[in-house]
C-alpha positions, 0 to 999 in steps of 0.5 A, spaced: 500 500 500 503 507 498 498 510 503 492 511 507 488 515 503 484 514 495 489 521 493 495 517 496 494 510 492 491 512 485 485 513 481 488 507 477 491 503 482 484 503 486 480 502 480 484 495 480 483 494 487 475 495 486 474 490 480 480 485 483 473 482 486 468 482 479 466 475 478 464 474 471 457 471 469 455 466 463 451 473 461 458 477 460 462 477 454 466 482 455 467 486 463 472 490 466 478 493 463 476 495 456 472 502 454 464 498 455 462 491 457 459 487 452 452 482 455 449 477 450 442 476 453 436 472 451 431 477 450 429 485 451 434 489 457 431 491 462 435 498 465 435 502 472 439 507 475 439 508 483 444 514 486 445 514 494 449 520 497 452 521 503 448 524 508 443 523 504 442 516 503 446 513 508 451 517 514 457 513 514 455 514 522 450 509 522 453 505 515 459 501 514 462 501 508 460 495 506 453 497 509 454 502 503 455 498 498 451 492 499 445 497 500 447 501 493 447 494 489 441 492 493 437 498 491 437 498 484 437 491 482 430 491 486 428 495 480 429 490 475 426 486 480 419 489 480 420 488 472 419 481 473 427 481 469 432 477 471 438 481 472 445 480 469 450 486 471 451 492 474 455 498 473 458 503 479 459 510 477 463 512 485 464 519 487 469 520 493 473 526 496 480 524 496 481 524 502 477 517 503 481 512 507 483 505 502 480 502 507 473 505 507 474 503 500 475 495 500 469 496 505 464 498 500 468 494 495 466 487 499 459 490 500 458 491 493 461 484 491 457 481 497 450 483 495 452 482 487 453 474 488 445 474 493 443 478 487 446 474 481 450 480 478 456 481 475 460 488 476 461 489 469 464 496 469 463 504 472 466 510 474 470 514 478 470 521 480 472 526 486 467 529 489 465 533 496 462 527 499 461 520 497 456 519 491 454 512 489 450 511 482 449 503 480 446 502 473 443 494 473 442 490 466 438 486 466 434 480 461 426 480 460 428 473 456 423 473 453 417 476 457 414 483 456 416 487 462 411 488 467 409 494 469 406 498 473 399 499 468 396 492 469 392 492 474 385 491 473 379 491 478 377 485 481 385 483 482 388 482 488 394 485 491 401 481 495 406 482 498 414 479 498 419 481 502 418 486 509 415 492 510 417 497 515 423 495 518 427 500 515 423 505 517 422 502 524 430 502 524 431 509 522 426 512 528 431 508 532 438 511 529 435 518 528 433 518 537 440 515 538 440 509 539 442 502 537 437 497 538 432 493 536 439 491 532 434 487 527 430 494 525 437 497 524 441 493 520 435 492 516 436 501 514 443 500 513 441 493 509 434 492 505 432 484 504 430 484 496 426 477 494 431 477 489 428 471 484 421 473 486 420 478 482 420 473 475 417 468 479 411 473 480 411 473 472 411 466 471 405 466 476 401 471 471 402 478 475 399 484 472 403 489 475 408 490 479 411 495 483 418 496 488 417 498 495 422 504 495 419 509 498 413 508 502 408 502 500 401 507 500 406 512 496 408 506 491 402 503 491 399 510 489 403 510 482 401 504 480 393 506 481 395 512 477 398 508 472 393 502 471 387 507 472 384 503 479 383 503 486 386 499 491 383 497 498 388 494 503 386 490 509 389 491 516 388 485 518 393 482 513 399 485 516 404 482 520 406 486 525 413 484 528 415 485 535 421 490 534 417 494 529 412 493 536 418 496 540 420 501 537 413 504 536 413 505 543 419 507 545 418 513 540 411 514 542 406 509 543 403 510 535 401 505 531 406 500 529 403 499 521 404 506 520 411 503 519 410 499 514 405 503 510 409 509 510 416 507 510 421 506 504 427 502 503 425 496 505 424 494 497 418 489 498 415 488 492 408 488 491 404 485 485 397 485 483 394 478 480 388 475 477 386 471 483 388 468 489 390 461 486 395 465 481 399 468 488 405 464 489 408 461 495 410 465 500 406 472 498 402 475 503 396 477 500 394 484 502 387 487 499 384 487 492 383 491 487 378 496 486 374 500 480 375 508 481 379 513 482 386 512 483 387 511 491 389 507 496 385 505 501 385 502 507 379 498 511 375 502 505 377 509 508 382 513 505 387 513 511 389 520 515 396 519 514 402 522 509 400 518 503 407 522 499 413 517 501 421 520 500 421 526 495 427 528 494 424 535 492 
């Protein structure tokens, strides 16, 4: 090593040092080290961009590095996800003040190799920049192979509405961070590191999903832009949640509110949520959660449009 900071070492001596963990995939005809990788896929490529800024998507107080890298690759590749694709590559575009520890850098380096092998996706390439803080931009490449994408603009009325993945713990964690605290562990880790289903999005397809969405930044927010684009209504059943313990917790410690504004509300969780055409074409390990509706695009819940902030994360 010639020092302890990323201006000390390199821009090329760390470009190597990140792609010395890529690992190629069936998919990759050419990856790193030349001015583009090349894919050969079997059908239509899915594509999604997701950018995380320091202190804005992650505080490298609550996150580790390698929390930021799995958490960057996770984000985006949840989006191909929600297509029902089957995602092959990811490219990272990283900006870093020069003053970055190596360290922090082989870090995040794990993360992403890390979470790329759970997702299946080879880092076929990105770039590199200075910046005034840390800025991570992922590209995921993904394959319909064969399938039309599915979209947010099928849902019909009388479909009903399932969820894959958790709801709620990365919001329940960020209550606790933002008070101070630490515990309980599991909603922390669960905000520095989302769960994607990673595989159930094509399986959803398969099943014959009309539509389906990511859950990123709130599911009444998420679930709202899928009503807008299929023209349809949505009415959530309360009593469908599962209200984990710690999400019980951490509502009253923070105030005794309702714990299933957790998960209506919070984003970062990325579940997904799909409508399908009956309630024998849900797949195994979804959880039904209401149905679809004819009417003006809303999302209810118990029938009443719910006295709750229905917007979700903007950024604006």
């Amino acid at each position: 090593m010639t020092g302890s900071s990323i201006g000390e070492l390199g821009e090329f001596a760390l470009i190597d040092r990140i792609t010395s963990r890529a690992v190629r995939a069936d998919a990759v005809q050419l990856g790193v080290g030349d001015d583009a990788a090349v894919l050969r896929l079997a059908g239509d490529l899915a594509v999604s961009t997701d950018t995380m800024v320091e202190d804005v998507h992650f505080r490298r107080a609550w996150s580790s590095a390698h929390d930021v890298g799995r958490k960057a690759v996770a984000a985006c590749v949840a989006d191909a996800e929600a297509m029902g694709a089957v995602p092959k590559a990811v490219v990272i575009s990283l900006a870093l003040p020069s003053t970055t520890d190596i360290e922090w850098v082989d870090g995040f380096a794990d993360g992403v190799a890390s979470e790329a092998e759970r997702a299946c996706v080879a880092l076929v390439g990105g770039d590199l920049t200075t910046a005034a803080v840390i800025v991570v931009t992922v590209t995921v490449l993904a394959d319909q192979d064969g399938r039309a994408p599915l979209t947010r603009a099928g849902a019909r009325a009388g479909d009903v509405v399932a969820m894959v993945g958790r709801l709620g713990w990365a919001a329940a964690g960020l209550a606790v961070l933002t008070r101070g605290f630490r515990s309980p562990a599991a909603v922390v880790t669960a905000h520095r590191v989302p769960e994607v289903p990673y595989g159930a999005g094509r399986i959803a397809a398969d099943a014959g999903a009309t539509a389906m969405i990511d859950i990123s930044d709130g599911l009444l927010a998420d679930l709202g832009h899928l009503c807008r684009a299929s023209a349809v209504a949505i009415d959530l059943d309360s009593s469908a949640f599962q209200i984990a313990e710690p999400q019980q917790a951490v509502a009253a410690a923070v105030g005794g509110g309702d714990p299933l504004v957790f998960q209506l509300t919070g984003g970062d969780d990325h579940a997904l949520v799909a409508t399908f055409p009956t309630l024998d074409a849900v797949p195994a390990g979804w959880t039904v959660l209401g149905r679809v509706l004819p009417g003006e695009p809303v999302v209810l819940l118990d029938g009443v449009e719910p006295e709750l902030d229905t917007q979700g994360w903007t950024h604006f």
